[in-house]
C-alpha positions, 0 to 999 in steps of 0.5 A, spaced: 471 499 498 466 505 500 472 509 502 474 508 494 468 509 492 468 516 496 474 518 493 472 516 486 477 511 485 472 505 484 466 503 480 464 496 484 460 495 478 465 496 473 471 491 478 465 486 478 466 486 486 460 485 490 455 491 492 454 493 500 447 488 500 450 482 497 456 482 502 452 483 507 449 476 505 455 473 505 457 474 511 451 472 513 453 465 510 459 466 512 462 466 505 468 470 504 471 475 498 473 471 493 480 470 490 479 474 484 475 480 489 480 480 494 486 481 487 482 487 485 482 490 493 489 488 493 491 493 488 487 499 490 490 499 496 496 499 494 495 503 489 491 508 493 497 508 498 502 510 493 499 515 490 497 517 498 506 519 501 506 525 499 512 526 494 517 530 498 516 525 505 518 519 499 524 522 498 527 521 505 534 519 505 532 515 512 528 510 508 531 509 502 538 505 504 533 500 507 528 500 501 533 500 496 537 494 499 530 491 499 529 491 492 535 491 488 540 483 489 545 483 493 551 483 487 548 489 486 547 493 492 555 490 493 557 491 486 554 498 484 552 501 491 551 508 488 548 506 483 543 503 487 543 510 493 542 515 487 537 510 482 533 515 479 527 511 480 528 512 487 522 514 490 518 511 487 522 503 488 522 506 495 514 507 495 512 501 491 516 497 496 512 500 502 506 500 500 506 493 498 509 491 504 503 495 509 498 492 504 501 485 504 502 485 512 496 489 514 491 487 508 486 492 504 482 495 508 488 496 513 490 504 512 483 506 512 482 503 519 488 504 521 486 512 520 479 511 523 481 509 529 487 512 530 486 520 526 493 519 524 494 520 516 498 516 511 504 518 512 504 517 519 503 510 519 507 509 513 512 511 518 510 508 524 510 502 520 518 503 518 519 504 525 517 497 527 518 494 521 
């Protein structure tokens, strides 16, 4: 959330998430985000990493036949495999999926953590995440 926060990308008070006081409260009871706070933390995160790939790294060749044949059915990709390759939304099915995928996997704060504590930038790990994935 501060990481947002720095970027200008969130208002706590208008996402009704909690302050840095009052999660360090909870924590101290042991009480965790609540299900409506980790929906709105999930989002941003997602969000935020899309729009973080660069635009010429979303248009590799490499990633798309893996990432397209994620999304569409199999009928399609069978029937329509043109179609599917050269799909004008490309890029951004391509990077939908990653970033939901990272975010799914790793959790909101993943990326930012993963950037701390390895000085790597955002498409790196998106790509470290495709190599292992």
């Amino acid at each position: 959330m501060q990481s947002l926060e720095q970027r200008g990308l969130l208002d706590r008070a208008v996402e009704f998430l909690p302050d840095d006081v009052a999660i360090a409260e909870r924590t101290r009871r042991g009480q965790p985000f609540t299900r409506p706070e980790l929906a709105v933390l999930l989002a941003y995160a997602k969000l935020t990493l899309y729009d973080d790939l660069p635009r010429q790294w979303r248009a590799r060749r490499s990633l798309s036949r893996r990432e397209l044949s994620q999304y569409f059915p199999r009928e399609v990709r069978d029937k329509f495999p043109d179609s599917v390759e050269f799909h004008r939304l490309r890029r951004e099915i391509i990077s939908t999926n990653l970033a939901n995928a990272v975010i799914n996997r790793g959790g909101p704060p993943c990326v930012v953590r993963l950037i701390d504590e390895t000085d790597a930038d955002v498409p790196t790990i998106a790509m470290a995440y495709v190599a292992v994935g």
